[in-house]
Every structure is written in structure tokens, then in C-alpha cells.
C-alpha positions in Angstrom: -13.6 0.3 11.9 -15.9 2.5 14.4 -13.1 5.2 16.0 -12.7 5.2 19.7 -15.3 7.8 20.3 -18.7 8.1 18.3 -19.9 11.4 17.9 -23.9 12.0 18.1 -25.9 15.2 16.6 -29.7 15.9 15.6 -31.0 16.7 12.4 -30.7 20.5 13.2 -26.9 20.3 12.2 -28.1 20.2 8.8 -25.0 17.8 7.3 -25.8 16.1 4.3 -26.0 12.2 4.3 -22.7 12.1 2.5 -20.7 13.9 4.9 -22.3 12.2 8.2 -21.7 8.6 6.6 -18.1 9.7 5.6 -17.4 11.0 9.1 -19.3 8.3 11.0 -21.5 10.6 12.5 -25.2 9.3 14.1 -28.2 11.7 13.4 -31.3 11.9 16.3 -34.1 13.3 14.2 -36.5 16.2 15.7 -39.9 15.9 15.4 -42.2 18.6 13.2 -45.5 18.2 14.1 -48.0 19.8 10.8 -51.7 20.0 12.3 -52.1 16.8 13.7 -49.3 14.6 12.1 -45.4 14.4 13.9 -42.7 13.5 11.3 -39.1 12.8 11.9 -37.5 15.8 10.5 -35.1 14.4 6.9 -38.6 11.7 6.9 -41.6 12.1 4.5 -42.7 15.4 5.0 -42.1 17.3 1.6 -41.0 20.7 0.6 -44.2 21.5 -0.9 -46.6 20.4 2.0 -44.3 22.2 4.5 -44.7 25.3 2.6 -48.1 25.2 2.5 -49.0 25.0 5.8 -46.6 28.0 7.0 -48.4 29.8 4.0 -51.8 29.3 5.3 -51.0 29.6 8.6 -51.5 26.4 9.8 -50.2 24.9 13.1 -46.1 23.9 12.5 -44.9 23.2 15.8 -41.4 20.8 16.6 -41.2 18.6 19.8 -38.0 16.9 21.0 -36.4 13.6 20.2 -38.0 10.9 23.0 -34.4 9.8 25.0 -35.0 6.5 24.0 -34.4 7.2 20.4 -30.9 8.4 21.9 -30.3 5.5 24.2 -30.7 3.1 21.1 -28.3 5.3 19.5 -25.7 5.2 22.2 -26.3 1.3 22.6 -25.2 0.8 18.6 -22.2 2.7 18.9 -21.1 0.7 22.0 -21.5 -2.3 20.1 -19.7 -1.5 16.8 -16.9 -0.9 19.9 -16.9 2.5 20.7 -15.4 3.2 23.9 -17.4 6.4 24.6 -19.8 9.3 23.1 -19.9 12.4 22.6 -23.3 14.3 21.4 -23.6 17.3 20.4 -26.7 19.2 19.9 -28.7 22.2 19.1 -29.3 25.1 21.9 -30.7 24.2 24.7 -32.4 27.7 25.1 -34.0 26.5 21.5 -35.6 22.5 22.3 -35.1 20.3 24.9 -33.6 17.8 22.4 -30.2 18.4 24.2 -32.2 17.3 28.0 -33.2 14.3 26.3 -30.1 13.4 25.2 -28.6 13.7 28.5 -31.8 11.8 30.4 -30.2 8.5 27.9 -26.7 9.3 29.0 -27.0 8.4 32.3 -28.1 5.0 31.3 -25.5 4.2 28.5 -23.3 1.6 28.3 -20.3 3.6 27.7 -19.5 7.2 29.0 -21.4 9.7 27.3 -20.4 13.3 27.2 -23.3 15.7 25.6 -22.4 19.2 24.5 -24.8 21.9 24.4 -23.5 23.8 21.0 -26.0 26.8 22.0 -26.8 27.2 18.5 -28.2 25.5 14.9 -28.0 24.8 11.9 -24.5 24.9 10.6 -23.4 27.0 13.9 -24.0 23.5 15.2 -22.8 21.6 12.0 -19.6 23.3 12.3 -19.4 22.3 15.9 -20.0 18.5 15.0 -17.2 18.2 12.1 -14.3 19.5 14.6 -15.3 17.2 17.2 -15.2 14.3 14.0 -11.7 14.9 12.9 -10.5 14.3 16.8 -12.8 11.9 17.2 -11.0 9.9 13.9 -7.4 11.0 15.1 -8.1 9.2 18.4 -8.7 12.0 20.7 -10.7 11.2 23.8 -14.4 12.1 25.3 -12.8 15.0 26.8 -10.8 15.9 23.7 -13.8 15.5 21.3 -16.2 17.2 23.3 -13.6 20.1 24.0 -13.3 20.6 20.0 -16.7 20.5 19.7 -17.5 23.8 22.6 -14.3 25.5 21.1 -15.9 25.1 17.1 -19.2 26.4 18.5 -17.7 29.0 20.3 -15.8 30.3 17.5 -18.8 30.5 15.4 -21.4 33.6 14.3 -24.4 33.4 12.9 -26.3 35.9 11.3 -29.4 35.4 9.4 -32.7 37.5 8.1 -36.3 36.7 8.2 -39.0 37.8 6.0 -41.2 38.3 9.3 -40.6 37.6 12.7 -44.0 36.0 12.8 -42.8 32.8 12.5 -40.4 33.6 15.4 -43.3 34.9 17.8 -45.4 32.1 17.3 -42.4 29.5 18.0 -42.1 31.8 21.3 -38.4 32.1 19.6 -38.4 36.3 20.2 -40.2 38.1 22.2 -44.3 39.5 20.9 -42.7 42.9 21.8 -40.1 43.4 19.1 -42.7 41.3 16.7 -45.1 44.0 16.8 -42.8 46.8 16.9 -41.3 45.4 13.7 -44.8 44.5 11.8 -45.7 48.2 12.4 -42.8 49.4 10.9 -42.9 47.4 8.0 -39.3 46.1 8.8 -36.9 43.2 7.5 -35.5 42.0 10.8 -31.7 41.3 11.0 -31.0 38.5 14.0 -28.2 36.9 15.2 -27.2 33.8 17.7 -26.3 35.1 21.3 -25.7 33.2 24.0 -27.8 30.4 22.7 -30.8 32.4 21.8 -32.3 34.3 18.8 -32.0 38.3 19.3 -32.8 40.7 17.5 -29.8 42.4 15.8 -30.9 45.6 13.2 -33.8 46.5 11.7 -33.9 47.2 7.7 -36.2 48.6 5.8 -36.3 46.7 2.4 -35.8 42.9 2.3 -32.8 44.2 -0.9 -31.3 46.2 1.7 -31.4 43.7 5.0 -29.4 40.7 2.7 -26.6 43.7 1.4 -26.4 44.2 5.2 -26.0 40.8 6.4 -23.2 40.7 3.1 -21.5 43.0 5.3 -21.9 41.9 8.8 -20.4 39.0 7.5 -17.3 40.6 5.4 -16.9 42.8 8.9 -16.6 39.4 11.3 -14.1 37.8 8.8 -11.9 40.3 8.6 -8.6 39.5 6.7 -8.8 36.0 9.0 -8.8 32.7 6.8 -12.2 31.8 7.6 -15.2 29.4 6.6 -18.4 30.1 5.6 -22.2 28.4 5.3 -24.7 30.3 3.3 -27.8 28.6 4.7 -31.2 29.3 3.2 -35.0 28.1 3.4 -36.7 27.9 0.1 -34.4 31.0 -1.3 -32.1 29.3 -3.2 -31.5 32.2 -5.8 -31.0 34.4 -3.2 -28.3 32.2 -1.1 -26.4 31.3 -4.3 -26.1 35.4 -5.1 -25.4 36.1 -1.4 -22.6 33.2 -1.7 -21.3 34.4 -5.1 -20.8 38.0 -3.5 -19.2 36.9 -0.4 -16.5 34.8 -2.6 -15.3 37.6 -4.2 -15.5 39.8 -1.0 -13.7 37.6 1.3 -9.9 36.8 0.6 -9.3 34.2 3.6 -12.3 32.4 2.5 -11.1 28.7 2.5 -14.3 26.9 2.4 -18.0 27.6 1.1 -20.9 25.6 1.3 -24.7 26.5 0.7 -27.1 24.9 2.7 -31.1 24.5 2.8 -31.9 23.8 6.7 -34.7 21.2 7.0 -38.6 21.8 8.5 -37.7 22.1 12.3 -35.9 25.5 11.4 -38.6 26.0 8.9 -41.3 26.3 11.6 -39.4 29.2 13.4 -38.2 31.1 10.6 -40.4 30.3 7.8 -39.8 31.1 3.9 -37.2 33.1 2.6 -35.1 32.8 5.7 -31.6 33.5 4.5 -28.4 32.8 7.1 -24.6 33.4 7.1 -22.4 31.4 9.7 -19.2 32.2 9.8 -15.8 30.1 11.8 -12.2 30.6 11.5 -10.3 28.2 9.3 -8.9 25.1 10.7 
């Protein structure tokens, strides 16, 4: 039986197919778009061709989900007898995945609240679980969408880059700080502000930048009891030792999970990209 409210995301959250079929939670895929061919992000588009293309340079672009694909969304949860919505999506400094979203609100058949997470990956992900478990305890639109702002707000997000080229060509950061970093042969540290990707520390070894983000991380837990996504593109080696390390370093830790985020983050960060979000336990 459908709970009361539905609860929406995109394919940015980055939840396995498990969790959102346990939970009951509808994905909207973004679009990657490689050269001349658009894929639903979680569709066809391989690991190995992805990584290709960023490797030789080739155009990786993403584009928004069309509202439609969210009105027919919002339409199936009113008929399995939800009495309302609430979608919650990446930031809307990052797509305008969140605009479309609210475009098929106003059309629904039910009341539709969408919630701007201003942030990804599991910063989002995070975001969409809490506004779940109310969602399945009977909570309200309001209720549901309040827990999913409070989750997002309580969230940080760190993460390193190999090159902020990626980044500069997404028009993610600024061509500034890109060529500033490139000339000093720097590994960027960045972090989620306000919605948007800014620039945090610059490192000087790739070695040295992750042991940094290790602490950043340990620093913003503090002795709190406190969750944590390692989140990685094509590093896997790397996020399981970063995950290992922050096990033993953090002693509220109360949940771990590693993560590979899908193509649409690939095409702004590109390979190697290694990422820390961190929430306080519920």
C-alpha cells in the first residue's frame, strides 16, 4: 500500500534500486548527452564509453528532465492513491531539473510540494531518505517536505577533483580559479555552499588533497554520532581506503555507505573524483 505522500527525486540522489524500491521512492532520470547521443542517466550508457569520452575530450554535456517525464510521474502516484507529493531534487544553482519539476506541479492532480535540496549526490540522497521515513510514518506534504530542507541543511559535502577542467567546461566554477589552479599544478579541494560548487583549499599532491579531505571530514563530525557517504567516480580503491580510515577515525560513526555517483556528475567532475558527505545521525 502507497503511503499518503509519495516522495519524487532524480537520478543525482545516487540511491541504489534496492533502497528506492524499499522506500517507495520514484526516480526522474537526467539526461547525459555524449557527442550527439542523450541517455537517461542509470540507462545504457556504460562505464567504459563514459570514460572514454571525458578521456579524449569529447563533448559530455547533461540537460534537464522534460516536465512531462515528471507530470507522468506525479499522475502514477495519484493513482496508486497518494494524496500528495513531495519532490526533492538536485540544486537548482546546478540544472534546471528542479524548474521542470515545478513547471509539472502546477498541473498535478494532487498537491505537489518540490524541494530544492541545493545540493547532489548523497547531500541530496540523504535529504530524500528523511523525507521517506515521514513520508511512511504518515507525516504530511508539509511534514515530508520540512524533513527533507532540514536533512539537506544539516548536510556537508566535501569532495576532490583531479582537475577542475571538468568543472570549467560544465561552467560549474569559475575559468578564473581553473587556470590559476592548472598553473600551479594543484589538486583542488571543493565543497557545497549555498547550492554551488566553490572552491575550498588548494593541495599540492593528489596523496596529500584525500589525507585532507580525511580530515575535513573527522573535523565536521566531531564527537557527534554522525553518518557518512564516501562517494567516488571510477576510484573505487581510493573510496574504500578513504572509508576504511574514516571508520576507525570517527567514533559516532553510525552508518557508512560507499557510493559510485552515475554520468551526470561524471560530466562535471570527471575521473578520480572522490567525495565525503557527512549528516548527523537520526
Amino acid at each position: 500500500m502507497s503511503p499518503p505522500v509519495a516522495v519524487v527525486t532524480d537520478s543525482t540522489a545516487y540511491l541504489g534500486v534496492e533502497e528506492t524500491a524499499r522506500w517507495g521512492i520514484a526516480v526522474v532520470p537526467v539526461h547525459v548527452v555524449v557527442g550527439d547521443r542523450e541517455f537517461d542517466e542509470g540507462g545504457p550508457l556504460d562505464d567504459e564509453t563514459l570514460a572514454r569520452a571525458l578521456r579524449d575530450q569529447r563533448p559530455v554535456t547533461t540537460s534537464r528532465p522534460a516536465p512531462e517525464r515528471f507530470s507522468d510521474v506525479y499522475k502514477e502516484a495519484a493513482a496508486r492513491g497518494a494524496a500528495g507529493v513531495v519532490s526533492v531534487h538536485l540544486s537548482g544553482a546546478m540544472s534546471g531539473t528542479v524548474e521542470s519539476a515545478r513547471l509539472a506541479a502546477r498541473e498535478a492532480p494532487v498537491p505537489v510540494e518540490v524541494v530544492d535540496s541545493r545540493s547532489i549526490a548523497m547531500g541530496l540522497g540523504f535529504a530524500v531518505l528523511a523525507a521517506a521515513r515521514v513520508a511512511r510514518s504518515g507525516g504530511s506534504v508539509d511534514e515530508t517536505a520540512a524533513a527533507a530542507r532540514r536533512r539537506a541543511e544539516e548536510s556537508r559535502t566535501f569532495f576532490y577533483v583531479d582537475t577542475l577542467d571538468h568543472l570549467r567546461r560544465g561552467g560549474r566554477i569559475g575559468m578564473v580559479t581553473n587556470l590559476v589552479g592548472s598553473a600551479l599544478s594543484i589538486k583542488p579541494l571543493l565543497h557545497l555552499g549555498d547550492g554551488a560548487i566553490t572552491l575550498l583549499e588548494r593541495v599540492r599532491t593528489a596523496s596529500r588533497a584525500i589525507a585532507r579531505l580525511e580530515d575535513l571530514v573527522v573535523a565536521a563530525a566531531g564527537e557527534r554520532q554522525v553518518e557518512v557517504a564516501v562517494q567516488h567516480l571510477m576510484a573505487a580503491t581510493r573510496a574504500d581506503a578513504l572509508a576504511a580510515s574514516l571508520s576507525a577515525r570517527l567514533p559516532g560513526l553510525t552508518g557508512l555507505r560507499v557510493v559510485e555517483v552515475g554520468p551526470v556528475l561524471a560530466a562535471h567532475a570527471g575521473p578520480g573524483m572522490l567525495g565525503v558527505t557527512i549528516v548527523p545521525a537520526e
